[in-house]
N, C-alpha and C positions, 0 to 999 in steps of 0.2 A: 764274693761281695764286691759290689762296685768301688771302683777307685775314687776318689774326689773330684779328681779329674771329668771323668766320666758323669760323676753326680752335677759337675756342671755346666758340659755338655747338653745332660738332659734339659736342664732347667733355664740353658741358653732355647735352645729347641720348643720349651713349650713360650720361654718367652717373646719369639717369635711369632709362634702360634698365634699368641695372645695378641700381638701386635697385628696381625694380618684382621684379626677377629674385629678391631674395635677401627682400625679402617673400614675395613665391608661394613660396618654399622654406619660408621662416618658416611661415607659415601652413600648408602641404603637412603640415609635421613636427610639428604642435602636433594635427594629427589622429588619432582613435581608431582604430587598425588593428582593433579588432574582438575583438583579445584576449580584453580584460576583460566585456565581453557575453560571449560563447565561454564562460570561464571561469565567470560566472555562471549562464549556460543548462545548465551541463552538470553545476554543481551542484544546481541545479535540479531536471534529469532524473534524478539519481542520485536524488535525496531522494524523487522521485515515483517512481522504480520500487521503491526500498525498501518507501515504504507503501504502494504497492499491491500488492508479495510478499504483507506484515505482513496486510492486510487479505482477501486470498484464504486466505492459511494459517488467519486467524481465524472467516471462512465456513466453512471444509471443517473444522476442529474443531467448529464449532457443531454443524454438520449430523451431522457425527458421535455428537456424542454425543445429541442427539436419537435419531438412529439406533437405537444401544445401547439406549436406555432405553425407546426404543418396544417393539424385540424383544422384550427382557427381560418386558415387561411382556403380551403378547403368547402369550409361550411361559409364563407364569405363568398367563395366563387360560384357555389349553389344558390345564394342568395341573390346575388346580382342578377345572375341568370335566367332564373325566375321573377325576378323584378323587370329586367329590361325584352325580355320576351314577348309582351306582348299580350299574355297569352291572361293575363289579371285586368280585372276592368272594375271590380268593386273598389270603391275608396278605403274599407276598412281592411282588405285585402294589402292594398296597396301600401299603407299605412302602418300596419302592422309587419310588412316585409322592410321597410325602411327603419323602422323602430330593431328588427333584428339586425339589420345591419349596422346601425350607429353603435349599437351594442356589442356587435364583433368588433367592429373601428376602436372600441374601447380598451377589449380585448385584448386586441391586436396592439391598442396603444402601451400597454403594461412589457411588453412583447416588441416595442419599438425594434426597430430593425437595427440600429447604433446599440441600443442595449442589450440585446438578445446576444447581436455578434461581441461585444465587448465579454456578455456574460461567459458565452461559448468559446470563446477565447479565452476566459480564467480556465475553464473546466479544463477544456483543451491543454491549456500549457499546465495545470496542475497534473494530469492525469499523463503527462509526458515526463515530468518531476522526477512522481513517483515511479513511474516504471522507469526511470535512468536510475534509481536509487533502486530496486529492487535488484537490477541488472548487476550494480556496483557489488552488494550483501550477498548475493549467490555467486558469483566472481568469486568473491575473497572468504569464500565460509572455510572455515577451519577444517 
């Protein structure tokens, strides 16, 4: 039969045990399940697919209006063309090509060359924004 001695040997021994036990728990529950990363990666990802929607919408309006003002300008030099050719001799011909042309001038006026370049410059500098900010989100992803 054990001695007392030894009975409390044992009972130092499990209360050791016991103590290693309720640290590793301590310890266990003071760690990051991953949440708060989770939550920041995901705002993250939102903020980056934002501006990079922002940044493609701002390419396909540039390109656009590039676009336009190439045509415009395009179908103004076919008209002149044919106007100053020579080559029309009816009044209502004649008439009617200048009528399109005042019409492009019009066109063209909405499309003003200050405004165009001012517009193409927002686009421009928006669409450089965003991609410096898309550049910064994949840099620093978690």
């Amino acid at each position: 039969m054990p001695t007392l001695l030894e009975d409390l040997h044992a009972l130092l021994s499990v209360q050791a045990i016991d103590t290693r036990i309720e640290r590793a728990k301590s310890a266990l529950n003071t760690l990051d399940s991953g949440a708060d990363i989770a939550a920041v990666y995901n705002a993250g990802k939102a903020e980056f697919d934002a501006l990079r929607a922002a940044m493609v919408k701002a390419q396909s309006e540039q390109k656009d209006a590039e676009l336009k003002l190439q045509s415009l300008e395009e179908k103004r030099t076919e008209v002149e063309k044919t106007l100053y050719s020579g080559g029309i001799t009816a009044s209502r011909e004649l008439d009617s090509l200048n009528m399109q042309l005042d019409m492009l001038e019009r066109q063209r006026g909405d499309f003003a060359p200050k405004q165009l370049h001012h517009v193409l410059l927002l686009l421009a500098s928006h669409c450089q924004s965003s991609q410096l900010q898309l550049a910064g989100l994949l840099h620093h992803r978690p």
